[in-house]
C-alpha positions, 0 to 999 in steps of 0.5 A, a space after each residue: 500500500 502507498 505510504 503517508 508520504 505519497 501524494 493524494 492522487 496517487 492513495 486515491 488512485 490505489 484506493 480506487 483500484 482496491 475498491 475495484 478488486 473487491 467489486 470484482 470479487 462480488 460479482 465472481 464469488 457467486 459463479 464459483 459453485 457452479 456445477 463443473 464441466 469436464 475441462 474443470 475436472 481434468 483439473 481435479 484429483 480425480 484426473 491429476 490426484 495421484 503422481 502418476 496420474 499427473 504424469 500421464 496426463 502431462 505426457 499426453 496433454 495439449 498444454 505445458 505442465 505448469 498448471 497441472 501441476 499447480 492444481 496438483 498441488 494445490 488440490 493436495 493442500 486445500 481438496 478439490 471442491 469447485 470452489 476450491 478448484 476456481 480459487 487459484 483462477 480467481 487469485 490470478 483474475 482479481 490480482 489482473 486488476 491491479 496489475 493492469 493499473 500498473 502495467 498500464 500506467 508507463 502505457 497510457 497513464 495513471 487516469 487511463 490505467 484506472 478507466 482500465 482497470 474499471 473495465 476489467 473489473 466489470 467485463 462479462 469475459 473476464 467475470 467467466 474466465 476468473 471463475 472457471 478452473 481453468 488457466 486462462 486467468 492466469 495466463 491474462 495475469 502472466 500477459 500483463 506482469 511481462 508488459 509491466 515489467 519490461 517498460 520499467 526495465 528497459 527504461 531503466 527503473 528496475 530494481 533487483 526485485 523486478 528483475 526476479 520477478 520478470 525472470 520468474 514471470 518469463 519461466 511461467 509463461 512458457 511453462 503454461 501455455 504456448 501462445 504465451 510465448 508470442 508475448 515472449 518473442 514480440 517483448 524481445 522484438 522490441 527490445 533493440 526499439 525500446 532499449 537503445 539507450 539503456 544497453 546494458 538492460 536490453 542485454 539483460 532482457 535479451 539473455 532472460 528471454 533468450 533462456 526462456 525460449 530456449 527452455 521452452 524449445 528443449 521442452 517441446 522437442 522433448 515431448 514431441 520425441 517421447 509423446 504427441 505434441 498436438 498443434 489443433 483440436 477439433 473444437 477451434 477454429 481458424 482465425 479469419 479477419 472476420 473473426 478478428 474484428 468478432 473477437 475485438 470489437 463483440 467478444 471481448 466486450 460483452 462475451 456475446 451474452 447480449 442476444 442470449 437476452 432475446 427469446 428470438 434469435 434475429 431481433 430484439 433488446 438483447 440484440 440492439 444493445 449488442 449493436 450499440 455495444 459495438 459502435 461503442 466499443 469502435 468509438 473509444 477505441 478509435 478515440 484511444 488509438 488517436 490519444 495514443 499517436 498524439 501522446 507517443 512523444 510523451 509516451 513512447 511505451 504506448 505505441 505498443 498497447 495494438 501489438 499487445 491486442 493483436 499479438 496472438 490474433 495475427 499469430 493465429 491468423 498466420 497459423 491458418 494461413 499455413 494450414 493450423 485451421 483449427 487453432 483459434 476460439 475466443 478465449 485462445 486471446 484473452 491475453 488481448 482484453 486487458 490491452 484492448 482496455 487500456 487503448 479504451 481507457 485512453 479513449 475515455 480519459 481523451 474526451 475533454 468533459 467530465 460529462 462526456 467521461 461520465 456518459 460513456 462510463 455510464 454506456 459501458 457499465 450499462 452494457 457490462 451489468 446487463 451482460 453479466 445479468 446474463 451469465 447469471 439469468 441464462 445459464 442454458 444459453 451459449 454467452 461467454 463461452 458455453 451453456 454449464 451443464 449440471 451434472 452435479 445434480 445428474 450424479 445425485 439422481 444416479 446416485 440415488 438409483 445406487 442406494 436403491 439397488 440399481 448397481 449393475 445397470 449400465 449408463 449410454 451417454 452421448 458425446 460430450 464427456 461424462 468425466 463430471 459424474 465420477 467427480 461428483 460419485 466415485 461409485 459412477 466411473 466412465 469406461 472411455 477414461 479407464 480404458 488403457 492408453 499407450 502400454 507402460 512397455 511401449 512407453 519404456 522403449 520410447 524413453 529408454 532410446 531417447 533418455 537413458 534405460 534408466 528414465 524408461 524404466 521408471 516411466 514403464 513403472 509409473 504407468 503401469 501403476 496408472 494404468 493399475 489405478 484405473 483397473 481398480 476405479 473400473 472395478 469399484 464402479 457400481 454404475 459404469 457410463 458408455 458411449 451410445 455410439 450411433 444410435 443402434 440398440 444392436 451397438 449397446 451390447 446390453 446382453 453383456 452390460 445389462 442388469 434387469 434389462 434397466 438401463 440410463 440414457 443420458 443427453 447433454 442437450 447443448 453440446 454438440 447439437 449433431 449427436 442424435 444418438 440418444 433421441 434415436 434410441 428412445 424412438 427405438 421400438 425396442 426400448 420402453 422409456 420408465 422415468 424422464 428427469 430433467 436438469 438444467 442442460 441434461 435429459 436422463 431417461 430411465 429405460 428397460 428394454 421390451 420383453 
């Protein structure tokens, strides 16, 4: 906190900021108890719990280790209910406010670093990601601490404490996510531009980044040579510019939760304040950009505030143009929203009157409420990112069909991982996660020839353990979950399965819409349906088949 001797200005400024955190922090708590989803439980001590599971699943996953194993330790230490789970993205998105205020002050100024850090504080996008258990906070937080440190460093006002922290800072990011790094090559990029006076400090940065990149580097043809290194998943998409302007200009400002306010998709309330939120967005951006170019002799830090916005998008964008077509969704840059915020908070603070920088506050703290409202009054419509699921409340009713005697009886579900069931009950295992992966000998040979007889043996140990773990939950479930598959009674394979001819159906009915696997099966004539329940997101069926 800022000392007695301050002045005014400045305590008043960090006053606001802290006020701005605990406002945060009110409207995140209430979406820390939601049900999970299955990307949170992968993040949970039942995918990453024992050491083994956590090994194996950092051998196959499309990310950096970092975070797994912080939720690791992290779950040990304080268990992993869902708001246990959620508090380490939550620390990291209310620490964002703050460093934003900061970063952005060597960007844009104090005045416009506060508007900022306001924004932040209030976007609907940035309530999601701070309050799902995922890394995406984090990783926002890491984008911000890097720009900060960097302009106070290569103007030569670092201490000894900031250099450890960029050296720190710089180790995580590319220990957590790989577009990260994009931060980490433009911030080494700039350096001969921002550092021509202050040589001995670029040589510094130079080195630091240079070994973290090569870190980096060593890390990724490690895995590639011992595993998979993915470079797509199905569920992205290509960056196009389209997309671009999407992600800058609707995304980033209301998460497009607007229209998920109208009961019609073409028209509507919800859908004319996306609009308008829109045009308002594109004119304080305009307005920022213009501030910025006028300011750039005052500060020449600024120039970089679009290079920091468009960093991941037109590595995305360069990505599709190589062919990478399924590499982008909208959270892939949220790195970009707190920069995106500060050129806003340029903008705002631009308009000469204080009426004109109230009215547009005002817009925007509309547009920002009434678009959290949403997250909030329409949990079954695809806002931020998607519907939530309760799966919670699924396990609890199959839970009570244990009690009453229904082990034994299989459950058919259709696409969309069912991992949160055994999160929730550990008597209900998914078979498709228990299955075997690579064998522990083929992972043995793999190693051994590239780390040593050693390495490999300890790896053909490890995942036989793993793979023993799972034959143990496989064999303790009490209700065991399958894919549907296409749809056919014949592909059940009920005679093996079956308990009583009593089976569960269970549709996710949001995701993905094209799975008709379930409602073929219940317009079977095979099948008599006994029981219908509904949950928010999920249809479970109770069904028998005909004698």
């Amino acid at each position: 906190m800022p000392s007695r001797t301050e002045p005014r200005a400045v305590r008043s400024a960090w006053m606001w900021v802290l006020f701005l955190t605990l406002l945060a922090l009110a409207l995140r708590w209430p979406l820390l108890g939601r049900s999970v989803w299955f990307d949170e439980v992968c993040m949970s001590h039942q995918r990453i719990g024992t050491w083994e599971q956590l090994v194996a699943t950092v051998y196959v996953d499309i990310h950096p280790p970092l975070y797994l194993v912080a939720m690791h330790a992290w779950n040990a230490l304080f268990g992993d209910s869902e708001r246990s789970l959620r508090m380490l993205p939550l620390l990291c998105g209310l620490a964002s406010i703050p460093a934003l205020w900061w970063a952005g002050q060597a960007l844009v100024g104090e005045r416009a670093a506060l508007f900022a850090a306001a924004l932040l504080a209030l976007s609907p996008v940035h309530t999601w990601y701070s309050a799902e258990a995922r890394l995406y906070s984090p990783m926002l937080l890491c984008a911000l601490l890097s720009v900060g440190a960097f302009h106070r460093l290569i103007q030569g006002h670092g201490s000894a404490r900031l250099w450890a922290l960029h050296a720190l800072n710089l180790a995580v990011m590319v220990s957590l996510h790989y577009y990260l790094t994009v931060y980490v090559l433009l911030l080494t990029a700039l350096i001969p531009f921002y550092g021509r006076n202050q040589r001995s400090c670029a040589r510094r940065l130079l080195a630091l980044h240079g070994i973290a990149l090569g870190a980096l580097c060593t890390f990724v043809l490690v895995k590639a040579a011992l595993g998979t290194f993915e470079t797509a998943q199905e569920y992205m998409r290509a960056m196009t510019v389209p997309e671009l302007y999407r992600f800058v200009f609707q995304w980033s400002w209301t998460g497009n939760t607007m229209p998920a306010l109208d009961a019609e998709a073409d028209a509507g309330l919800g859908h004319t304040a996306w609009y308008a939120g829109q045009a308002l967005g594109v004119a304080v951006i305009a307005l920022g950009l213009r501030a910025i170019v006028r300011s750039a002799n005052a500060r020449p830090a600024g120039a970089a505030l679009p290079l920091y916005v468009l960093a991941v998008p037109i590595f995305l964008l360069a990505a599709a143009r190589f062919g990478l077509d399924s590499t982008y969704i909208e959270r892939s840059a949220l790195t970009a929203l707190p920069f995106l915020f500060l050129i806003a908070g340029a903008g705002m603070e631009s308009l000469r009157s204080t009426a004109g920088q109230r009215a547009v506050a005002a817009a925007i703290v509309l547009l920002f409420g009434a678009s959290t409202a949403a997250l909030y009054a329409r949990p079954e419509a695809w806002t931020v990112y998607k519907p939530n699921p309760d799966w919670r409340a699924v396990a609890r009713y199959l839970g009570d069909e244990i009690d009453a005697g229904a082990a034994g009886r299989p459950v058919f579900t259709s696409v969309p991982n069912p991992r949160p069931l055994p999160y929730y009950d550990a008597r209900i295992q998914d078979v498709k996660n228990l299955l075997p992966a690579d064998s522990p000998a083929g992972i043995e040979r793999k190693v051994s020839a590239r780390l040593g007889v050693a390495l490999g043996g300890y790896a053909e140990r490890t995942f036989a353990e793993f793979e023993r773990q799972k034959l143990t939950l496989l064999d303790g479930a009490l209700l065991r979950v399958y894919n549907s598959g296409d749809g056919s009674l014949g592909a059940l394979d009920l005679p093996a399965r079956g308990k009583d001819g009593v089976f569960y159906l269970v549709r996710a009915e949001w995701h993905p819409p094209g799975d008709t696997s379930v409602q073929r099966l219940l317009v079977n004539a095979g099948i008599e349906v006994l029981e219908r329940h509904e949950f928010t997101g999920i249809s479970v069926h109770k069904v028998r088949l005909r004698p």
